[in-house]
C-alpha positions in Angstrom: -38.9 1.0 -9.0 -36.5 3.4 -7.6 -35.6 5.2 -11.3 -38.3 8.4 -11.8 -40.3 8.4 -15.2 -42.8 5.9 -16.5 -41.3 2.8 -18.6 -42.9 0.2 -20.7 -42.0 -3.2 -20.5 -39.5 -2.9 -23.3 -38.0 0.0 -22.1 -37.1 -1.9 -18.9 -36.7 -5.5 -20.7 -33.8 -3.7 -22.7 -32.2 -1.9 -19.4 -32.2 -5.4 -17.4 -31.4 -7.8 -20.5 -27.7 -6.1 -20.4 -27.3 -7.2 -16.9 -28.9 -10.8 -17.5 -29.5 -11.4 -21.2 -31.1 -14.8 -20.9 -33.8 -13.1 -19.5 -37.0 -13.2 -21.7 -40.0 -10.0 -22.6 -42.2 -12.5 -20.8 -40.8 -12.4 -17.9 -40.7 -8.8 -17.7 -44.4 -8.8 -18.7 -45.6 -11.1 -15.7 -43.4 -9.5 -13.1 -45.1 -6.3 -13.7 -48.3 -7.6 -13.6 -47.4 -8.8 -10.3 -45.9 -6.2 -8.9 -48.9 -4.0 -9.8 -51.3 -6.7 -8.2 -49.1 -6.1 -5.2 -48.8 -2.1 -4.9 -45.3 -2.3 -5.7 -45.9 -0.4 -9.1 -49.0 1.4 -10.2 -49.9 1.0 -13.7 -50.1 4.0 -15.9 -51.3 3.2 -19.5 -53.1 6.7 -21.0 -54.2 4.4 -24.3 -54.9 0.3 -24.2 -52.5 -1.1 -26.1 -50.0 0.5 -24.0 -48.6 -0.6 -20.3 -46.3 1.7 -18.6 -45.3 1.6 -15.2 -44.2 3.9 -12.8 -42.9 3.2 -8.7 -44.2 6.9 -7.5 -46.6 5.4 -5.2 -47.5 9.2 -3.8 -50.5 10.7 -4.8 -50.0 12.8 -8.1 -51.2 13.2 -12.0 -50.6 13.1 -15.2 -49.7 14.9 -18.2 -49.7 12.8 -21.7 -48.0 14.2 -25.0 -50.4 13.1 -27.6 -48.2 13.2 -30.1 -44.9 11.3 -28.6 -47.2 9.0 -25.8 -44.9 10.7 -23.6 -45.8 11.2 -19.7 -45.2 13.1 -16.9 -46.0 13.3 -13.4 -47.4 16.6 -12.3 -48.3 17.1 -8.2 -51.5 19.1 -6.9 -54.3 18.0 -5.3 -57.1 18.8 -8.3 -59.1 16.7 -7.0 -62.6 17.4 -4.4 -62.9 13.8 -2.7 -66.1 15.0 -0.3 -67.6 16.8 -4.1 -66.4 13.6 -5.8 -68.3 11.1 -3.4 -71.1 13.3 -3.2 -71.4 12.6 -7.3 -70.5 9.1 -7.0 -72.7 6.4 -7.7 -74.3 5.0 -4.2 -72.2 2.5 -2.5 -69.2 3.2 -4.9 -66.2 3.9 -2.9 -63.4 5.8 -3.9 -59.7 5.1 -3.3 -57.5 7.0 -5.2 -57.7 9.8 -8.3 -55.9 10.2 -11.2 -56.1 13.0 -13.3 -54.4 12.6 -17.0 -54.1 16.1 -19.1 -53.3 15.5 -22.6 -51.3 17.8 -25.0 -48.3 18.2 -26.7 -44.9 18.4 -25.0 -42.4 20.7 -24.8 -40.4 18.9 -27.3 -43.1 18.2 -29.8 -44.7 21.7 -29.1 -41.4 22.8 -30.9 -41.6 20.4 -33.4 -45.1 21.8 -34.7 
């Protein structure tokens, strides 16, 4: 939770499995779910099939390489909350914002 980035289960199942390599992908998989369920980790997933997770808890967005499914976090506040819940549907409240901007990286920008 404390490393910066956004990491899919694999990605982390790999890190921890050379520290305890009995541990199983399933594992992994339902510990995430619960941390998100508890606000320890917000999920981050810019297509379906795909579940990353990232522990920046502080408001910010997102920018997704199309190309690489890469993300980063960008900060700014792009987002009107008294405009937004003016446009809302009635009795719909809002509780957080997150804006994803997709595009290519830097490093598939070059690739091109």
């Amino acid at each position: 939770m404390a490393a910066p980035g956004h990491y899919s289960p694999e990605q982390i199942y790999a890190a921890v499995r050379r520290r305890t390599p009995s541990i199983s992908l399933a594992t992994i998989y339902n510990n995430l779910r619960l941390f998100v369920e508890h606000g320890l980790l917000r999920e981050v997933s810019p297509h379906p099939s795909t579940l990353l997770v990232e522990g920046n808890l502080e408001p910010h967005h997102h920018l997704v390489c199309m190309r690489c499914k890469a993300v980063q976090d960008i900060e700014g506040d792009f987002i009107n909350y008294k405009k937004l819940s003016q446009q809302a549907p009635r009795g719909f409240d809002l509780s957080q914002s997150l804006v994803e901007v997709f595009g290519l990286c830097r490093r598939c920008s070059a690739e091109k």
